[in-house]
N, C-alpha and C positions, 0 to 999 in steps of 0.2 A: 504494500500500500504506500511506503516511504517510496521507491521506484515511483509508481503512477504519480502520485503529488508533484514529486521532482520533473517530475516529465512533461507535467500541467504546466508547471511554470515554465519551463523553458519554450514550448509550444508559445507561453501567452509572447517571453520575450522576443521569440524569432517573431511572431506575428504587429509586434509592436517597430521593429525593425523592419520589417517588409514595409508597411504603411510611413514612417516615416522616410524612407528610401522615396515610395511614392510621391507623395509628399514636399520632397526636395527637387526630385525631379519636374515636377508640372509647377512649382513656385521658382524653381531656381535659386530658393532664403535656405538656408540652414539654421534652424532657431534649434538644434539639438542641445546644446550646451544652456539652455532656457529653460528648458522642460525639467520638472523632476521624473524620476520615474513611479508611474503610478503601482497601487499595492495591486496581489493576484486580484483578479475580477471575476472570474469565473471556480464557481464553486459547484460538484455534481451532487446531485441530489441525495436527500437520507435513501432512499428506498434503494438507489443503486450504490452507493455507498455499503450497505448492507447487504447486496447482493454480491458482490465485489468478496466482500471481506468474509463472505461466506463460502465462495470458491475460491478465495487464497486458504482458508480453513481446509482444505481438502485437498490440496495440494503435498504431499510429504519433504520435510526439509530440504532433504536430499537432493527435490529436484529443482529445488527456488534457486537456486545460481540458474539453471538451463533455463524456466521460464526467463527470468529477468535478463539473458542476452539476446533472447528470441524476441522478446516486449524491444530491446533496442534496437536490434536489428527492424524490424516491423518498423517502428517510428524514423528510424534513419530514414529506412526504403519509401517511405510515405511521406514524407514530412506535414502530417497533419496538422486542422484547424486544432484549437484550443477543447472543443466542444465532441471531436471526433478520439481521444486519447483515451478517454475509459471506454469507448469502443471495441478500438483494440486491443485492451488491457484485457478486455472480455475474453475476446475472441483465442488472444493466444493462452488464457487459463482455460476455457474447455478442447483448446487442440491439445494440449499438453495432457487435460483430466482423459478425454479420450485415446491419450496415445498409452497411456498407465493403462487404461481399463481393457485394450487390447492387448498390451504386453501380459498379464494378470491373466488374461482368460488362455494366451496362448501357453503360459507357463502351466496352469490348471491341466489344460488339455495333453500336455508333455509328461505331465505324473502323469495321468488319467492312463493316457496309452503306454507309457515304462511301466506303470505297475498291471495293467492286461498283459501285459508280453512279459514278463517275470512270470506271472502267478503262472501263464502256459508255458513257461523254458520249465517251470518246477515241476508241472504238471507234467510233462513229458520226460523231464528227467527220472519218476518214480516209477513210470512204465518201462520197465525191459524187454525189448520184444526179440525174439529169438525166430529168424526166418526158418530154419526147419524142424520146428515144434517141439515139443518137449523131449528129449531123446533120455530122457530118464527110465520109462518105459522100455523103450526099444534095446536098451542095454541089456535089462536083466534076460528081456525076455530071450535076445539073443545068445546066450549063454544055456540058457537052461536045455 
C-alpha cells in the first residue's frame, strides 16, 4: 500500500510537470520558480482502499518484492493518469493472486498423480508373477 501511495504521488508530480511544460510552451513565461508546489490532491476512495488492502492481505510475503516490480514495471510501461494507478495496483495483485492459485493447484495435482503412481509401483511390487506357473507342483510330482 506504501508502493501505491508512492506511486500516486509521483503520477500526481509527473502530471503537474507535463501541464506546466504545457503551459510554458503556449505562454512562452516561465513562472515555475512562482508556484509552490501544491499538496497530493487526489485521494482513492475508503471502499477501494479497502478493497486494495484486502488483496495485498492475501498476497504471501514472499511474493511482495515480485508484485511491487511488476506494479513498476506496469507504471513505467504506462505512464499513467493520477486516477488510473490503483487500477493497476489492482490488476497486477489478482494476476499475481491468480498466478499462486494456479501454481497451488498444479502442485496439488503433482502429489495427486506421484502419490496414484507410488500406491501402483507398490501395488505391483507385492504381486510376483511367475510366467510359467507355479512349478512347485510339477517338481514333486515329477519325481514321484
Amino acid at each position: 500500500m506504501m508502493e501505491l501511495s508512492w506511486q500516486q504521488k509521483e503520477a500526481e508530480r509527473l502530471q503537474r510537470e507535463r501541464e506546466n511544460e504545457y503551459r510554458r510552451l503556449k505562454t512562452g513565461v516561465d513562472y515555475s520558480w512562482l508556484a509552490s508546489t501544491p499538496r497530493s490532491s487526489f485521494n482513492i476512495s475508503t471502499g477501494e482502499r479497502l478493497g486494495l488492502e484486502d488483496l495485498c492481505s492475501k498476497v504471501p510475503p514472499s511474493c511482495c518484492g515480485l508484485v511491487i516490480l511488476k506494479f513498476r514495471d506496469v507504471i513505467q510501461a504506462n505512464e499513467p493518469e493520477v486516477h488510473e494507478v490503483s487500477g493497476h495496483f489492482r490488476s497486477v495483485l489478482l494476476e499475481t493472486l491468480d498466478q499462486l492459485k494456479e501454481e497451488q493447484e498444479a502442485q496439488r495435482l503433482s502429489r495427486q498423480w506421484n502419490n496414484k503412481r507410488a500406491m501402483s509401483m507398490n501395488f505391483r511390487s507385492r504381486i510376483k508373477i511367475n510366467p510359467f506357473g507355479s512349478t512347485t507342483g510339477l517338481t514333486t510330482a515329477g519325481r514321484a
